[in-house]
PADO-401139 format. One line per 3 residues: number of its first residue (from 1); their letters; for each residue y, x, z of C-alpha. Coordinates in steps of 0.5 Angstrom, whole numbers, plus 2048, in hexadecimal, padded with zeros to 3 digits. Example, Ala and Ser with C-alpha at 12.3 -4.5 7.8 and 13.67 -1.06 7.14 Angstrom:
1 = AS = 7F7/819/810 | 7FE/81B/80E;
// end
This chain:
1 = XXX = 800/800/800 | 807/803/7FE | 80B/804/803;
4 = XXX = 812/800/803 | 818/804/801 | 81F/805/806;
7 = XXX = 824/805/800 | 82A/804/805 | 82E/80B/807;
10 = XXX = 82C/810/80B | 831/813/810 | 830/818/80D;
13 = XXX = 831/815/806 | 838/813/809 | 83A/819/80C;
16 = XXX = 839/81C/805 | 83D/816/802 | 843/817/807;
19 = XXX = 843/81F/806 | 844/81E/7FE | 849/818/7FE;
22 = XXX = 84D/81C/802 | 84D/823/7FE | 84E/81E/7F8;
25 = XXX = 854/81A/7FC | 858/821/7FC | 856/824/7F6;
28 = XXX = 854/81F/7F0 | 85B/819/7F1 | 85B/815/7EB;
31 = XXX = 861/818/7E8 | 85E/81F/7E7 | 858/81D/7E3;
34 = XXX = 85D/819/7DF | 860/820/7DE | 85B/823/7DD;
37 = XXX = 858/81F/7D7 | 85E/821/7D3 | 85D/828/7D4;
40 = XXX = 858/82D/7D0 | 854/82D/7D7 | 851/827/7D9;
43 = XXX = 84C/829/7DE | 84F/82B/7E5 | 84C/831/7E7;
46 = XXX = 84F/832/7ED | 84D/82C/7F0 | 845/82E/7ED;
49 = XXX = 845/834/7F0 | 848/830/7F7 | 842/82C/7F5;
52 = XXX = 83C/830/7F3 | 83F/837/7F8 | 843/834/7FD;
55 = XXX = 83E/82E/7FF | 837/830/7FB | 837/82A/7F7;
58 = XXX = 835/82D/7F1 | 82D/82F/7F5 | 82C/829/7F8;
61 = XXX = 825/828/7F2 | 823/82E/7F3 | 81E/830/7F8;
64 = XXX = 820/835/7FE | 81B/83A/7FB | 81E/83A/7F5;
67 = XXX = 826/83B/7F7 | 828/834/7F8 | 828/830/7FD;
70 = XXX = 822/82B/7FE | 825/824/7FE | 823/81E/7FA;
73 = XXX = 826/81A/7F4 | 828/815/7FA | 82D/81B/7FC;
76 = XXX = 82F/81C/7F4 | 831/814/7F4 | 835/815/7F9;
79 = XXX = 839/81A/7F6 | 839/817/7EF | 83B/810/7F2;
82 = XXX = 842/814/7F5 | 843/818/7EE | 843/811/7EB;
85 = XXX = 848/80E/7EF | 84C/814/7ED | 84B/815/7E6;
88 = XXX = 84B/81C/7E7 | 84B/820/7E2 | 845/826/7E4;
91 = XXX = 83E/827/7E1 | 83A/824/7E7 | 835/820/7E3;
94 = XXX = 834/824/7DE | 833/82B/7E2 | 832/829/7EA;
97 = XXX = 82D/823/7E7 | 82A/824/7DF | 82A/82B/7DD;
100 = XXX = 827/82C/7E5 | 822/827/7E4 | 820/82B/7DC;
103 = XXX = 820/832/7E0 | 81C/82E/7E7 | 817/82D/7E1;
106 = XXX = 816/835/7DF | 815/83C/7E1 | 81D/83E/7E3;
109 = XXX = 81E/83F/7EA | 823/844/7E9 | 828/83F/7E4;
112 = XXX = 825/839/7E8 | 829/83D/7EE | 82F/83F/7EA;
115 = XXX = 830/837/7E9 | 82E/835/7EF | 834/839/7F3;
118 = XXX = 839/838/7EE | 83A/83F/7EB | 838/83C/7E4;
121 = XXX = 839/835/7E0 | 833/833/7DD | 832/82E/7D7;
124 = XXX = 82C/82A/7D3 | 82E/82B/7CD | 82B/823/7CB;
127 = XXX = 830/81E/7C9 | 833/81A/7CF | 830/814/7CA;
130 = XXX = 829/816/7CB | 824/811/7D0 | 81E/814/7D4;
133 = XXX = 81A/812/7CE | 81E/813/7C8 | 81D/818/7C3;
136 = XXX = 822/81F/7C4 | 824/823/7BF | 822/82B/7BE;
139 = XXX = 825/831/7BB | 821/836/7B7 | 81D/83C/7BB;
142 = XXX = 81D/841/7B6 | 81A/849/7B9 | 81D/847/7C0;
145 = XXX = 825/845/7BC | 826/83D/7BC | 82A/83A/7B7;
148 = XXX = 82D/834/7B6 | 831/82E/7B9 | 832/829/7BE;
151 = XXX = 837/823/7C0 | 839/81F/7C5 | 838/824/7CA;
154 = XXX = 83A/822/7D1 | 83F/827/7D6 | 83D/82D/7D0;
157 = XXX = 844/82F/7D0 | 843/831/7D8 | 83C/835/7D8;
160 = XXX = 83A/83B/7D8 | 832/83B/7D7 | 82F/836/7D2;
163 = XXX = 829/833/7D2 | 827/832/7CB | 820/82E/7C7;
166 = XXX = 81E/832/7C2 | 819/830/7BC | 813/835/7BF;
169 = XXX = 813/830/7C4 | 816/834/7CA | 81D/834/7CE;
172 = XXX = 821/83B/7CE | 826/83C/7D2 | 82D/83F/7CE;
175 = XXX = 833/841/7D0 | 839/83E/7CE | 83D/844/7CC;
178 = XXX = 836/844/7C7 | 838/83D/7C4 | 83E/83A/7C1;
181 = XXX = 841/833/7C4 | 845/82F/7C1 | 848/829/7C5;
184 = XXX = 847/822/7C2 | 84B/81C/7C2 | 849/818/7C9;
187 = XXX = 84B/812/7CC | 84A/815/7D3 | 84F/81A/7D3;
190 = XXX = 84C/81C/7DA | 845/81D/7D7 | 847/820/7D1;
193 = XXX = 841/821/7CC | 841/826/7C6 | 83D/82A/7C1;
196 = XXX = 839/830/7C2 | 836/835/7BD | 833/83A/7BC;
199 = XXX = 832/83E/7B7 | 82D/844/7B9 | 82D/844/7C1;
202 = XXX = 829/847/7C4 | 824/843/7CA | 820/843/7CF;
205 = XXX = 81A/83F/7D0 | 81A/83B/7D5 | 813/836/7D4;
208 = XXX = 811/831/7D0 | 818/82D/7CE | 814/825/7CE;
211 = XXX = 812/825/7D6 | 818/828/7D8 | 81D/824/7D3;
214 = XXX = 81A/81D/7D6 | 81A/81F/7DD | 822/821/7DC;
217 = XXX = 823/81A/7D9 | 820/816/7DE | 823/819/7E3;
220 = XXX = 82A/818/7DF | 829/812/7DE | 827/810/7E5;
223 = XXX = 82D/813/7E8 | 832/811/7E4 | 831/809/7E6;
226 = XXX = 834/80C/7ED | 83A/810/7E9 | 83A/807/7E7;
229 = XXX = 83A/805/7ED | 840/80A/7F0 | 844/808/7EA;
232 = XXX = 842/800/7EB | 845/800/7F3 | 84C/804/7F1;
235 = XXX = 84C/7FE/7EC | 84C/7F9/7F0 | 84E/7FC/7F6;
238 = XXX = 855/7FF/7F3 | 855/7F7/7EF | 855/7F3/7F5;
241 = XXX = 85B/7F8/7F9 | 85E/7F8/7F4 | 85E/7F0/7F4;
244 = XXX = 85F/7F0/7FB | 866/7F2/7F9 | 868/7F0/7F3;
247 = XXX = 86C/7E9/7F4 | 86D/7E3/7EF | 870/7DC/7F0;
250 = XXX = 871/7E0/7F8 | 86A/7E0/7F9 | 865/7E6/7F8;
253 = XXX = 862/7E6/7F1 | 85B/7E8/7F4 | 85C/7E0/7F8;
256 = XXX = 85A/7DC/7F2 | 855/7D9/7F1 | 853/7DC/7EA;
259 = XXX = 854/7E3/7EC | 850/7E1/7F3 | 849/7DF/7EE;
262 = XXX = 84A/7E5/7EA | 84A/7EB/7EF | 845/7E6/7F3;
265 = XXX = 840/7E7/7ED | 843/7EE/7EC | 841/7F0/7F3;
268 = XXX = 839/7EC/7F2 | 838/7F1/7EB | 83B/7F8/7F0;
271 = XXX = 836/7F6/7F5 | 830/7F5/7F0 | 832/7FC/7ED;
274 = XXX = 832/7FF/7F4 | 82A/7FD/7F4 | 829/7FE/7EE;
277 = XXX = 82B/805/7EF | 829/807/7F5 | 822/805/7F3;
280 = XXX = 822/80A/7EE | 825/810/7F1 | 81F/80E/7F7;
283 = XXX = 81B/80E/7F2 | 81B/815/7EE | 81D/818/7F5;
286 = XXX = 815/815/7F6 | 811/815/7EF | 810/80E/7F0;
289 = XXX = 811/809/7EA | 816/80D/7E8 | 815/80B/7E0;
292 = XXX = 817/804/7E3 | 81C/805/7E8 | 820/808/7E2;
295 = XXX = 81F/804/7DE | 822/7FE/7E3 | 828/802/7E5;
298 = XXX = 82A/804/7DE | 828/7FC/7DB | 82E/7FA/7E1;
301 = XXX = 832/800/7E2 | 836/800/7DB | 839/7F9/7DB;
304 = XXX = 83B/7F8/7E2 | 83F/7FF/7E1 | 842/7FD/7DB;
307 = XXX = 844/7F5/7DE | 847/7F8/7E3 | 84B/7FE/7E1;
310 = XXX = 84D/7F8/7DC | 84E/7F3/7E2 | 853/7F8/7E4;
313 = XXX = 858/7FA/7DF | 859/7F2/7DE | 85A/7F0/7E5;
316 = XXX = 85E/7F6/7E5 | 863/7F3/7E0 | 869/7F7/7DC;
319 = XXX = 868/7FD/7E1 | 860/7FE/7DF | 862/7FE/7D8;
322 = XXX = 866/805/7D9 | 864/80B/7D9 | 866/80D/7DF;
325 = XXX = 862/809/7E3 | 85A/80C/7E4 | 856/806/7E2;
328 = XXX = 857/808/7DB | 852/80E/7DD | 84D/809/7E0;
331 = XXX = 84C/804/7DA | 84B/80B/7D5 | 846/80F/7DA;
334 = XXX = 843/807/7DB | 842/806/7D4 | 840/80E/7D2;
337 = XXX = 83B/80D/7D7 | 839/806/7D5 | 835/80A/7CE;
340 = XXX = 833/810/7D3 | 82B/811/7D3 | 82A/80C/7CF;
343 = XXX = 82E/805/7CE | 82C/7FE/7D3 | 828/7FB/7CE;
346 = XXX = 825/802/7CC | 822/802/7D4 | 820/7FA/7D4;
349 = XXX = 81C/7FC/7CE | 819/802/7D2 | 818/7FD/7D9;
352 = XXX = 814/7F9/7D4 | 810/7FE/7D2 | 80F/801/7D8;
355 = XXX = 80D/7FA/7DC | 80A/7F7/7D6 | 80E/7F2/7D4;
358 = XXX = 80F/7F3/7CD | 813/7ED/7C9 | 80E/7EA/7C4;
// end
C-alpha cells in the first residue's frame, strides 16, 4: 500500500522561502528587471551569484558526495515559486535545475560541482519547445568536431558549458568560447532565447544523450509548474491590493461585485495549481508516478499562469498598459513559459497515454 503524500511546507521549506524573498525583495525590484531587458545584459549575474555562491542554490539537486547540497526538488520548487514572483532574470531553470538533472545522469563530477557551486553557467543546448517526450535536434560528430545549429536555446547567451546532442547519439560538453551564440527575438526578454552554432567545436563526451536529455526534461518540466505558480500568486496578490485601493464611484473597485467572482474564480484555479505543482515536485523528489505527475501539472499550470497574468493587467486598468509597470514581464514569462517543455495540449496527450485514456 502507497504510503500518503505530505504536500503541505515544511518549516524547512518556508524558512527557505523567506531567506529567498528576502535577498529577491533587496535585489530583484521590479524596476530593475525592467531596465535590465533593455540593456544588452539581461541576466542578472549578480543576483545569481548571491543565489548560487552566497546561499547554494545552484547545488541543491545535487548529492552532497558530488558537491552539492543534497535536497530534493521539493526545496528546488520553493526556489523557483520565488523566482516566478520576481520575474527574475537568472538562469536558475536552466543551469540549477535542466543542465544539472542532464549531468546527474552522467560520469561528470567535476563539471557537475562547478554547476552546483555556481562558478559555472550550464545549459542544455535542446529547444526551450521541447517536451520530455518530444524529438531534439542534434549536431553532427565528425572525428571529435561537431557541427551544426540549433535554435531556441533558453539562457544560452549566460552559460559557460554546453551540453550538446549529437548524431553519434552521446552528449558533449562544450565551452561556449567554442560556439557562437546568436540572440533571437524572445518575447520573455528575461528568458532570452538565442541560436547556437557550431562549427567545428570540440567536445567532451559526457554519456549517452537520450537517458540524460529525457531526465532534464521531465524535471524542466515539472518544476516550471512552480516557477507558474509563483508567477500566478504575485498576479493575483498584486491585483487584489491593487483594487483595494484603486476607488471608483468612492467606492474601492475590488468591492463590485463582477470584479468579486472573477479574483473568487482566480483565486480557486492559484490554489488548483499550487496542488498540482507541489504533486510534481513530491513526485520527482520520489520517483513515483513522476510521468503522470508532470503531465498533470504542465496540462494546468499554463492557463492558469496566463489568465492570471492577463487578469492582472486589465484589472490594473490604464497603468497596467504602461511600460513601467511590471506586469508586462508576467504576461510575456506567462505566455513564453505556456509552450516551454511542451505545450498544455501536448501533455494532456502524454497523460492520456500514460493512464491509457486514448481518444478514440
Amino acid at each position: 500500500m502507497t504510503a500518503q503524500r505530505d504536500l503541505l511546507y515544511s518549516e524547512e521549506e518556508e524558512a527557505l522561502r523567506a531567506a529567498v524573498r528576502d535577498l529577491l525583495t533587496d535585489h530583484c525590484d521590479a524596476a530593475g528587471v525592467i531596465t535590465r531587458t533593455e540593456s544588452d545584459a539581461p541576466h542578472d549575474l549578480s543576483l545569481w551569484k548571491s543565489l548560487a555562491d552566497g546561499m547554494g542554490l545552484a547545488g541543491l539537486l545535487v548529492p552532497e558526495a558530488r558537491g552539492g547540497q543534497g535536497a530534493t526538488h521539493r526545496e528546488v520548487a520553493v526556489v523557483l515559486e520565488e523566482l516566478g514572483r520576481a520575474v527574475a532574470p537568472v538562469p536558475y531553470l536552466t543551469s540549477a535545475v535542466v543542465a544539472t538533472e542532464a549531468l546527474l545522469a552522467c560520469d561528470a563530477d567535476d563539471l557537475l560541482a562547478e554547476l552546483a557551486s555556481g562558478r559555472r553557467i550550464g545549459v542544455l543546448a535542446v529547444a526551450l519547445k521541447v517536451a520530455p517526450d518530444g524529438a531534439f535536434k542534434v549536431v553532427r560528430q565528425e572525428d571529435g568536431a561537431l557541427r551544426g545549429e540549433l535554435t531556441g536555446i533558453a539562457d544560452a547567451s549566460a552559460a559557460d558549458v554546453l551540453l550538446v546532442p549529437a548524431d553519434d547519439g552521446g552528449l558533449y560538453a562544450v565551452d561556449a568560447d567554442a560556439v557562437t551564440v546568436v540572440p533571437q527575438v524572445s518575447l520573455d526578454l528575461t528568458r532570452p532565447v538565442a541560436r547556437v552554432e557550431l562549427e567545428g567545436a570540440r567536445g567532451r563526451r559526457l554519456s549517452d544523450a537520450e537517458p540524460a536529455v529525457r531526465r532534464a526534461l521531465r524535471a524542466g518540466a515539472g518544476l516550471l509548474a512552480s516557477e507558474q505558480l509563483g508567477l500566478a500568486d504575485w498576479a493575483l496578490t498584486e491585483t487584489v491590493r491593487y483594487l483595494k485601493e484603486r476607488k471608483q464611484f468612492n467606492r474601492p473597485v475590488g468591492g463590485f461585485q463582477a470584479i468579486k467572482h472573477r479574483l473568487a474564480q482566480l483565486w480557486l484555479e492559484v490554489v488548483n495549481l499550487r496542488a498540482a505543482a507541489r504533486n510534481a515536485a513530491d513526485a520527482l523528489a520520489t520517483g513515483e508516478d513522476a510521468e503522470v505527475a508532470v503531465a498533470v501539472a504542465q496540462a494546468y499550470a499554463a492557463g492558469v499562469a496566463v489568465h492570471a497574468a492577463e487578469e492582472a493587467l486589465q484589472l490594473h486598468g490604464g497603468i497596467g498598459m504602461t511600460w513601467e509597470h511590471p506586469v508586462h514581464l508576467y504576461l510575456k514569462r506567462a505566455k513564453a513559459d505556456s509552450i516551454a517543455y511542451g505545450t498544455a495540449g501536448g501533455h494532456r496527450a502524454a497523460l492520456a497515454e500514460l493512464v491509457d485514456l486514448r481518444a478514440p
